[in-house]
C-alpha positions as CSV (number, residue, x, y, z in Angstrom):
1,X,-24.0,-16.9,91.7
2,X,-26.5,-15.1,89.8
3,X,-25.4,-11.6,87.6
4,X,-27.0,-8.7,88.4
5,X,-28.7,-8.5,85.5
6,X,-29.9,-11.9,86.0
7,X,-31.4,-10.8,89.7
8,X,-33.3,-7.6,87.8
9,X,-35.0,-10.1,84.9
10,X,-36.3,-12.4,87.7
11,X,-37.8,-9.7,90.2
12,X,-39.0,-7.7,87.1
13,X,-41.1,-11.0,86.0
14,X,-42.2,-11.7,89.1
15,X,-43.3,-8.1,89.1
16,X,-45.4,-8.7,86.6
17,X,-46.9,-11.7,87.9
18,X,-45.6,-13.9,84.7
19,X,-42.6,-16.9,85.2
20,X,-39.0,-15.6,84.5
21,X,-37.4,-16.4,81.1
22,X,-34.1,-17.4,83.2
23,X,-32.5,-17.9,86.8
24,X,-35.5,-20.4,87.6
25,X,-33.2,-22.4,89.2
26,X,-32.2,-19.6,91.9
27,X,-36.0,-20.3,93.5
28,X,-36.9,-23.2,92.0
29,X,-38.8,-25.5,94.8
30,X,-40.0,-29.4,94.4
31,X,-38.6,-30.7,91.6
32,X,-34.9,-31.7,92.4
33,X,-36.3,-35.1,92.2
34,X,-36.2,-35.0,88.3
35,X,-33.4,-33.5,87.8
36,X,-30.9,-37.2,87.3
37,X,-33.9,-38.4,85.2
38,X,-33.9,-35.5,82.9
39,X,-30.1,-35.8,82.8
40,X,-30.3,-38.9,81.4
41,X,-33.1,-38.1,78.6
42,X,-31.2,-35.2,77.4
43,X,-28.0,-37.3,77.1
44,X,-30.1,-39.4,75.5
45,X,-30.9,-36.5,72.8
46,X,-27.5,-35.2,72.8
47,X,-26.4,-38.8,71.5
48,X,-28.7,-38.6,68.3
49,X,-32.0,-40.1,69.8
50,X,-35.3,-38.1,70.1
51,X,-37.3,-37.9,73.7
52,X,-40.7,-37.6,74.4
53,X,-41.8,-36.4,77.6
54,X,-45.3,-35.5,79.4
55,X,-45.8,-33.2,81.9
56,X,-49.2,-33.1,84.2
57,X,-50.0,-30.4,86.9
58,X,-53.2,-28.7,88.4
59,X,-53.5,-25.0,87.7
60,X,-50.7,-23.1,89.6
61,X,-48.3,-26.3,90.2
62,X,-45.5,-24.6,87.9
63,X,-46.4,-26.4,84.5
64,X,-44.8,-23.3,82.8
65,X,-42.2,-23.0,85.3
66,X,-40.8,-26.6,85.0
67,X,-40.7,-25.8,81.1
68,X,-39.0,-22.8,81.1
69,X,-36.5,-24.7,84.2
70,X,-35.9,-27.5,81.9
71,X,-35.0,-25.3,79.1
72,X,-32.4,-23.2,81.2
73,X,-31.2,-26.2,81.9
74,X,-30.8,-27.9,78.7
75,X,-28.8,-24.3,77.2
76,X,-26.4,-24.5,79.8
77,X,-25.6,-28.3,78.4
78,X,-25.4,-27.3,74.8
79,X,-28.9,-27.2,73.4
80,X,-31.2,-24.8,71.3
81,X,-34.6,-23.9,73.2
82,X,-37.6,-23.1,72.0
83,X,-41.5,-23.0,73.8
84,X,-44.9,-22.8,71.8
85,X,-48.1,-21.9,73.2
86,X,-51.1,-23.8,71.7
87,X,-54.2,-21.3,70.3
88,X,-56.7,-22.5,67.9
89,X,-56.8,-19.5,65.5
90,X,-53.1,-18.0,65.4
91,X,-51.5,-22.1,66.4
92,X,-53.3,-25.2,65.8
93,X,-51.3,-28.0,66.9
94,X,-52.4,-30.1,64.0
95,X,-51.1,-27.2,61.7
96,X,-47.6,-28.1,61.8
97,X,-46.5,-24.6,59.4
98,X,-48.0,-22.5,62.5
99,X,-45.9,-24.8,65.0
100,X,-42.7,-24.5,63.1
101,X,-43.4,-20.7,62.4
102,X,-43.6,-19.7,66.3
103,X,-40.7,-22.6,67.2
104,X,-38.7,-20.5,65.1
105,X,-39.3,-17.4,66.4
106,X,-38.9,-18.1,70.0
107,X,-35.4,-20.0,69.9
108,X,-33.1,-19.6,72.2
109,X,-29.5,-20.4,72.9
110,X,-27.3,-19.8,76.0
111,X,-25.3,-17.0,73.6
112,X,-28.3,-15.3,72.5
113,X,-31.9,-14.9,73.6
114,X,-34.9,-15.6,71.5
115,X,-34.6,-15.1,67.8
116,X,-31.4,-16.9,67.3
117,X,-32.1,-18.7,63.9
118,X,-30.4,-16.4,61.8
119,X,-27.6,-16.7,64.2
120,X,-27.9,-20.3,64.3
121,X,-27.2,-20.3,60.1
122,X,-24.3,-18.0,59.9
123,X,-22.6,-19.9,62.4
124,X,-23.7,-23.2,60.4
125,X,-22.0,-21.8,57.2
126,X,-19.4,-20.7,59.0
127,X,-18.6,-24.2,60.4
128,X,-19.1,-25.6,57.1
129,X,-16.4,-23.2,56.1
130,X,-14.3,-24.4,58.6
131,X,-14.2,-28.3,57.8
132,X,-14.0,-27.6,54.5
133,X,-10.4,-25.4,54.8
134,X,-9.2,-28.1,56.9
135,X,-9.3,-30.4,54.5
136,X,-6.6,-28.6,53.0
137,X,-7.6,-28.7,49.4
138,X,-9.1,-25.4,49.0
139,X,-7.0,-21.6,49.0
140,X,-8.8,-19.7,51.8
141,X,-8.5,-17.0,49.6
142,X,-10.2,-18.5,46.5
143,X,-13.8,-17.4,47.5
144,X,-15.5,-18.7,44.4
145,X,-14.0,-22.0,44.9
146,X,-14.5,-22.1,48.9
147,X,-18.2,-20.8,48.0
148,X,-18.6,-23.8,45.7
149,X,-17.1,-26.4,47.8
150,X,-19.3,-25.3,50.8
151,X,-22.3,-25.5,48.7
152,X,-21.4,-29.0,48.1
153,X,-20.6,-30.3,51.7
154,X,-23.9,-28.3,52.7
155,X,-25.9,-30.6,50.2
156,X,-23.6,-34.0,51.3
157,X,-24.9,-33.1,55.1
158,X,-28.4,-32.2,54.3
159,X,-28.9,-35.0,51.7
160,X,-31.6,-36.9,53.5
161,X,-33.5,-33.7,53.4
162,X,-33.0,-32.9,49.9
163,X,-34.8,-36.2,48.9
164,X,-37.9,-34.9,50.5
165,X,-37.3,-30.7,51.1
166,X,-35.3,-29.6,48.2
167,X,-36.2,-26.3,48.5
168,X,-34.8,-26.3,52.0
169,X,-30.8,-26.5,50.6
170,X,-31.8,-24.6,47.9
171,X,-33.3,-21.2,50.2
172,X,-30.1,-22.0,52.1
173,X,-28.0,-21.8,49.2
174,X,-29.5,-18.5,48.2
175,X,-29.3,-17.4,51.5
176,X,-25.4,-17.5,51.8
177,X,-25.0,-16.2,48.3
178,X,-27.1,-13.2,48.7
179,X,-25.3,-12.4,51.7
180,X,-21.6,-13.0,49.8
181,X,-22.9,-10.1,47.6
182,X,-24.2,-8.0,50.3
183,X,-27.6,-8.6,49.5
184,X,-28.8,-7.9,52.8
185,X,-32.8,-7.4,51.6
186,X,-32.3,-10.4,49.6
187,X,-30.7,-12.9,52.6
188,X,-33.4,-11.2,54.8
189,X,-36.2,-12.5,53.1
190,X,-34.8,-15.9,52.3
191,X,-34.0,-16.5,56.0
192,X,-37.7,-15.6,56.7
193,X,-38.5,-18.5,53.8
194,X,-36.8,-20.7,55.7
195,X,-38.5,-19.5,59.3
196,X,-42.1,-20.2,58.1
197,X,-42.9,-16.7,57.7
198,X,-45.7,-16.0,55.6
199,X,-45.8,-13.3,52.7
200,X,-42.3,-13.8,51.6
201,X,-42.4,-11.6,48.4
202,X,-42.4,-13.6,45.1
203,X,-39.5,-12.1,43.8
204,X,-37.2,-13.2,47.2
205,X,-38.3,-17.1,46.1
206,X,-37.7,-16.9,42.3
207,X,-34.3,-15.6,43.2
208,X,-34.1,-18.8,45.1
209,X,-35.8,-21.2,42.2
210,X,-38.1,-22.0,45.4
211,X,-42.2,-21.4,45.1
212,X,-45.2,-21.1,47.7
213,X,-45.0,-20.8,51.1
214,X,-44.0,-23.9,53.2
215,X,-47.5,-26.2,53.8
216,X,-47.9,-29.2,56.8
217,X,-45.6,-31.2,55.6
218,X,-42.7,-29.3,54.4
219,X,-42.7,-28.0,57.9
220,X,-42.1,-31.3,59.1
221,X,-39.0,-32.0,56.8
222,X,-37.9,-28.2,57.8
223,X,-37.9,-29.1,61.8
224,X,-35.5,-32.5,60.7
225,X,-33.3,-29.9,58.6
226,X,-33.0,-27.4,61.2
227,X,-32.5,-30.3,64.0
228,X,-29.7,-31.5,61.2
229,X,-28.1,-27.7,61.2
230,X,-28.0,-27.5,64.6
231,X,-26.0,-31.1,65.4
232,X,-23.4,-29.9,62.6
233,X,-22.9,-26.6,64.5
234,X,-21.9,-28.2,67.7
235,X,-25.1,-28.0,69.3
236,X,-26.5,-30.9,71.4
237,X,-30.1,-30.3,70.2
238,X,-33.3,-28.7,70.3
239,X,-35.9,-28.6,73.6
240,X,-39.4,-27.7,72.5
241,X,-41.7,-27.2,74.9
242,X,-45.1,-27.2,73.8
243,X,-47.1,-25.4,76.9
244,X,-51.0,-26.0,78.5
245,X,-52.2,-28.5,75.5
246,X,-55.2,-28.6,77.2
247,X,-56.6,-25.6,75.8
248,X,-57.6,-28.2,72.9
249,X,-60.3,-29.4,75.2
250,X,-61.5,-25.9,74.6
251,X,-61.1,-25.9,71.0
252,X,-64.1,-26.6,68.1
253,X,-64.5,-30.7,67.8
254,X,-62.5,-30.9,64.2
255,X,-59.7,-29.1,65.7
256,X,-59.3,-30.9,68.6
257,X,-59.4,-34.3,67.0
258,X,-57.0,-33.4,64.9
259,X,-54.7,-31.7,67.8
260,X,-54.8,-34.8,69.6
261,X,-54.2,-37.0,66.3
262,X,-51.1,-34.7,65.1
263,X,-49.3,-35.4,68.9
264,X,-50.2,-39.2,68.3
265,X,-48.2,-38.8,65.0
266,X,-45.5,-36.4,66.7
267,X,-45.0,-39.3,69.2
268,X,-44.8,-42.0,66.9
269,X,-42.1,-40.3,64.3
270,X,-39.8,-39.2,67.4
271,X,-39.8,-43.0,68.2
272,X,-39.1,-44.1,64.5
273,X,-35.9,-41.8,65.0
274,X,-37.2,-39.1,62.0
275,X,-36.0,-36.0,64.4
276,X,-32.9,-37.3,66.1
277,X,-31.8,-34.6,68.9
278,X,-35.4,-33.2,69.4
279,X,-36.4,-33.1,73.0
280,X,-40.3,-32.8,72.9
281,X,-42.0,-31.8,76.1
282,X,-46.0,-31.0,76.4
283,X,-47.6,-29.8,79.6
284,X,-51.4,-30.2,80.7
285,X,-53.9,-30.3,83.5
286,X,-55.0,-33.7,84.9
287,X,-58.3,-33.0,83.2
288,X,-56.6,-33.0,79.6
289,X,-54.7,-36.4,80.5
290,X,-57.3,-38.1,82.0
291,X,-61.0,-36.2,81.3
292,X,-63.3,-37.4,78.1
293,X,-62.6,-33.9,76.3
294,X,-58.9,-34.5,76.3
295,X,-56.2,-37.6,75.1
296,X,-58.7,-39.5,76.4
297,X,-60.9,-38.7,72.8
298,X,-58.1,-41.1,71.1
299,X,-57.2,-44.6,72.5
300,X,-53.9,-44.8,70.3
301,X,-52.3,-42.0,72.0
302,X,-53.9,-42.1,75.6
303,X,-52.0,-45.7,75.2
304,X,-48.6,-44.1,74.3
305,X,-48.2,-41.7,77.6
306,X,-50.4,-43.6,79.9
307,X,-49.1,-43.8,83.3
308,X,-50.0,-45.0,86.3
309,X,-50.3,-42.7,89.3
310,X,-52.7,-44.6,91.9
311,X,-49.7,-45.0,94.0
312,X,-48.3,-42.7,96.8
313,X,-47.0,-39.8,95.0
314,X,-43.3,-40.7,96.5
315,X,-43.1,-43.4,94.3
316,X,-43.6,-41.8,91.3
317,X,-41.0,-42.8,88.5
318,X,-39.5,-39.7,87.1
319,X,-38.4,-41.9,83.8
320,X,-41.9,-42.4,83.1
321,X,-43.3,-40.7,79.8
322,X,-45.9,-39.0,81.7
323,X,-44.8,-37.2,84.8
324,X,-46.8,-35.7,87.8
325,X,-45.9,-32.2,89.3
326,X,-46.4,-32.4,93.3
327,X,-48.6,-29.6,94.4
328,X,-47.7,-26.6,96.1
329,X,-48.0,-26.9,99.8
330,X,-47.9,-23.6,102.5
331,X,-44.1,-25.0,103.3
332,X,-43.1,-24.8,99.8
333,X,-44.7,-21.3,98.9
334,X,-43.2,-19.9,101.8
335,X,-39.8,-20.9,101.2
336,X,-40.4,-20.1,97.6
337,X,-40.9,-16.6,98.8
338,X,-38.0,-16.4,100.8
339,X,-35.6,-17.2,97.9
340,X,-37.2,-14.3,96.0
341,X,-36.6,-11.9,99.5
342,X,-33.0,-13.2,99.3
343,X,-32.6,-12.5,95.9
344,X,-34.3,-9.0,95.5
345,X,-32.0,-8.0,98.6
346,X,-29.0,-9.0,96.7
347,X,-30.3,-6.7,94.3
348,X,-31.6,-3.5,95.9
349,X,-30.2,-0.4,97.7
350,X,-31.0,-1.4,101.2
351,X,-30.6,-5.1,101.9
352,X,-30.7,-5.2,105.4
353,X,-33.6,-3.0,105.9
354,X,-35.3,-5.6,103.7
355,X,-34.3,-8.5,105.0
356,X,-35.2,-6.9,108.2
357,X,-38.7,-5.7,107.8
358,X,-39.6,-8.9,105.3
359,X,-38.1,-11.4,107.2
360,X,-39.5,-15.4,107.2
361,X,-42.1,-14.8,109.7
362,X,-43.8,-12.1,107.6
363,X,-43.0,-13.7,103.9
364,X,-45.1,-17.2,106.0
365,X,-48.0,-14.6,107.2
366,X,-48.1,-13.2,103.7
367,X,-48.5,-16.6,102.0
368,X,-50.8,-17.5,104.4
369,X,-53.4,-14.5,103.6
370,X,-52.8,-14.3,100.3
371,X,-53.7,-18.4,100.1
372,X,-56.7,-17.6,102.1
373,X,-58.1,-14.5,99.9
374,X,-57.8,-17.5,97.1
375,X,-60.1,-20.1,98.9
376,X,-57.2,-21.5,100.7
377,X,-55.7,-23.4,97.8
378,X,-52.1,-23.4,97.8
379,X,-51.9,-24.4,94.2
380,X,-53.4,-21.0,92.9
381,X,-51.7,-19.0,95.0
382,X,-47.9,-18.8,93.5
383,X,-48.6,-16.3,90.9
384,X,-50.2,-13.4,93.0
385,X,-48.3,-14.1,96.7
386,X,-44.9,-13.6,94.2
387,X,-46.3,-10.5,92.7
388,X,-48.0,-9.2,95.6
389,X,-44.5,-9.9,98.1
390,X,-42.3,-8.3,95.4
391,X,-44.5,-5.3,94.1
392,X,-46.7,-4.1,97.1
393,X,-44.2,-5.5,100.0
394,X,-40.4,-5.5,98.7
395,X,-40.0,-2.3,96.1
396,X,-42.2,0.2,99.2
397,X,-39.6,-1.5,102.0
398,X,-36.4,-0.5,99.5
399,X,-37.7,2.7,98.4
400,X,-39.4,3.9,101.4
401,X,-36.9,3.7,105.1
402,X,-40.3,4.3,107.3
403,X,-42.4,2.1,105.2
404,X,-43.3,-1.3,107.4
405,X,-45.8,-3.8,106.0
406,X,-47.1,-5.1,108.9
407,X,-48.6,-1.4,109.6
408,X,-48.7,0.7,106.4
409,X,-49.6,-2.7,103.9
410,X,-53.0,-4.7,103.9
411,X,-53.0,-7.1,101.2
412,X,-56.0,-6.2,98.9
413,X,-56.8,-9.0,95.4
414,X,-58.8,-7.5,92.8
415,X,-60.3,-9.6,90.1
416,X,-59.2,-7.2,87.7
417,X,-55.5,-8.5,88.4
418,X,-56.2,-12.1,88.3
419,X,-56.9,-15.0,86.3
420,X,-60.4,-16.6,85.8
421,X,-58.9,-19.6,87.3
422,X,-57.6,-17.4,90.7
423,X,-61.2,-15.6,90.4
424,X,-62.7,-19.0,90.9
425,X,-60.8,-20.2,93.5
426,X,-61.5,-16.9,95.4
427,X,-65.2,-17.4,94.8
428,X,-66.0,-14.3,92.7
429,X,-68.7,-14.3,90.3
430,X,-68.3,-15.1,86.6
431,X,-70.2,-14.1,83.8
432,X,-72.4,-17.3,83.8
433,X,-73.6,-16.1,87.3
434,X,-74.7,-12.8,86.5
435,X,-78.4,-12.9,86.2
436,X,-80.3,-10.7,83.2
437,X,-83.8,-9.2,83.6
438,X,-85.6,-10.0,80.4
């Protein structure tokens, strides 16, 4: 059963023409077949082990969808969220301070929405709290002693960070003591330390004894610490999904090397058991798997997540490490679009009138012209026939009781409202064609 408020995030996204933050799994199509394999992996995290998983799709075969899926998914089991987007000025994926910085920012937990980490702390401390009244040996009303003896179990469970991240405990230590004096300016600033943030004033660390703002590798020892914090709060670990890694094909020579050499490294310290709980997922285009611009570029790691997929499609093992997303068919779009009719009417002031008027025969037309206007590739199409059906076809037949699309609607596509890859699948001119007079 989906909330109201659930229904009005999903139809307000699709408005928009961008995936849903949550209730993908109201319209999700073509990928129940993963779903007992993906069980497994994050049970597999949830017991302590770290999972690696690769996800390859053409353009508009729900790479971002089946992230955003999995990582409804994993919150409703117990697990943090978080989702990155690769750029090579604002997040270098060899830059692993940028990575950390925007993982932070975006996490997610089935209590909360994004921006959860100072949640996530609180609750820490307050667990910590917890295990250390029951051991019965502290007066809960003794704060300086309760402080103190928190303090110690925090460094007891972080110890294996402290021998390489010291100033990880000690920002947290600051943290909780600012906030005991109602240092609210004080506990904001060190919680930002911790994030990644940059520009943390100098005067916030020295209160702290911490210096400098965190580099490559104190990142790296910051992700195990956090992934440590959220295991002691009950959680059953962290999803990152890392989204369309290919854009390093696109990226200066340097940076791509190094992108492609940093995911090597990624893969091979999730293996060695150095972030225990992290569920790492990356998404790309066949090209980026498989093309001379992508993993391809370095044999080490090409030999880590190569897969074979010259079989029938069918047969494809969902336990691989590498994982193919079918394509969208006309069948598939279609009854993708009638979920979306079912769940707008749910929503909206007069369902039969819209179930009605957009009923399966004319969600099938739409998808049909809307694939055509796109060169008749199915695989493009999702993004626009979603936003087109809800915004041009499904708000006019709620708010207007005359309006009927099959008279008063002609489906028009703009290139101002679509992506350069939709512009190229409908044929339209890009800037390389435009010819200059010189």
């Amino acid at each position: 059963m989906i909330s109201p408020a659930r229904r009005h995030e999903i139809i307000d996204a699709l408005r928009r023409g961008t995936v849903p933050g949550n209730g993908l799994d109201a319209f999700a199509v073509g990928i129940d077949r993963f779903q007992s394999s993906l069980d497994e992996e994050l049970g597999a995290a949830q017991s302590g082990r770290g999972v690696f998983k690769a996800v390859r799709g053409e353009y508009g075969s729900g790479k971002t969808f089946f992230g955003r899926w999995l990582q409804e998914r994993a919150r409703s089991k117990g697990f943090a969220t978080s989702e990155v987007q690769i750029s090579e000025t604002e997040t270098p994926l060899h830059k692993m301070e940028t990575v950390y910085r925007r993982m932070i920012e975006r996490i997610c937990t089935a209590d909360s929405g994004e921006g959860s980490f100072r949640g996530i702390i609180d609750g820490w401390f307050y667990v910590l709290e917890q295990d250390v009244l029951a051991d019965g040996k502290i007066n809960p009303n003794d704060e300086t002693a309760l402080m103190r003896a928190t303090d110690e179990l925090m460094e007891s469970r972080l110890s294996a960070i402290n021998r390489v991240a010291p100033a990880f405990s000690a920002a947290l230590r600051g943290y909780r003591e600012a906030v005991s004096r109602a240092d609210y300016a004080l506990a904001e600033g060190l919680v930002n330390w911790v994030a990644g943030q940059p520009n943390v004033a100098a005067s916030v660390r020295r209160a702290a004894g911490i210096k400098g703002e965190i580099d490559h590798f104190g990142a790296a020892n910051f992700l195990a610490g956090v992934l440590s914090i959220l295991r002691d709060s009950g959680y059953a670990g962290l999803i990152l999904v890392i989204d369309e890694v290919e854009t390093l094909q696109r990226m200066r020579g340097d940076t791509r090397e190094k992108g492609l050499n940093s995911l090597r490294q990624w893969i091979d310290e999730i293996d060695a058991g150095r972030y225990p709980g992290l569920y790492l997922l990356i998404t790309g285009t066949p090209a980026f798997y498989d093309g001379p611009q992508g993993i391809q570029r370095l044999p080490p790691l090409a030999q880590r997540i190569q897969t074979d997929f010259s079989t029938d499609p069918r047969f494809d093992n969902p336990r691989a490490v590498q994982i193919r997303l079918p394509n969208f068919t006309l069948p598939l779009l279609c009854e993708v679009g009638c979920k979306v009719r079912d769940i707008y009417s749910d929503a909206c002031s007069f369902p039969d009138r819209v179930k009605h008027s957009v009923n399966d025969d004319y969600v099938h037309g739409l998808a049909q012209a809307v694939t055509g206007k796109l060169g008749g590739k199915v695989g493009v199409a999702p993004r626009i026939f979603l936003k087109k059906l809800v915004g041009d076809v499904l708000d006019r037949v709620d708010q207007f009781a005359d309006f009927d699309p099959r008279q008063h609607y002609a489906l028009t596509v703009g290139a101002a409202e679509m992506t350069l890859a939709e512009q190229a699948s409908a044929g339209m001119a890009s800037l390389d064609d435009i010819q200059l007079s010189l």
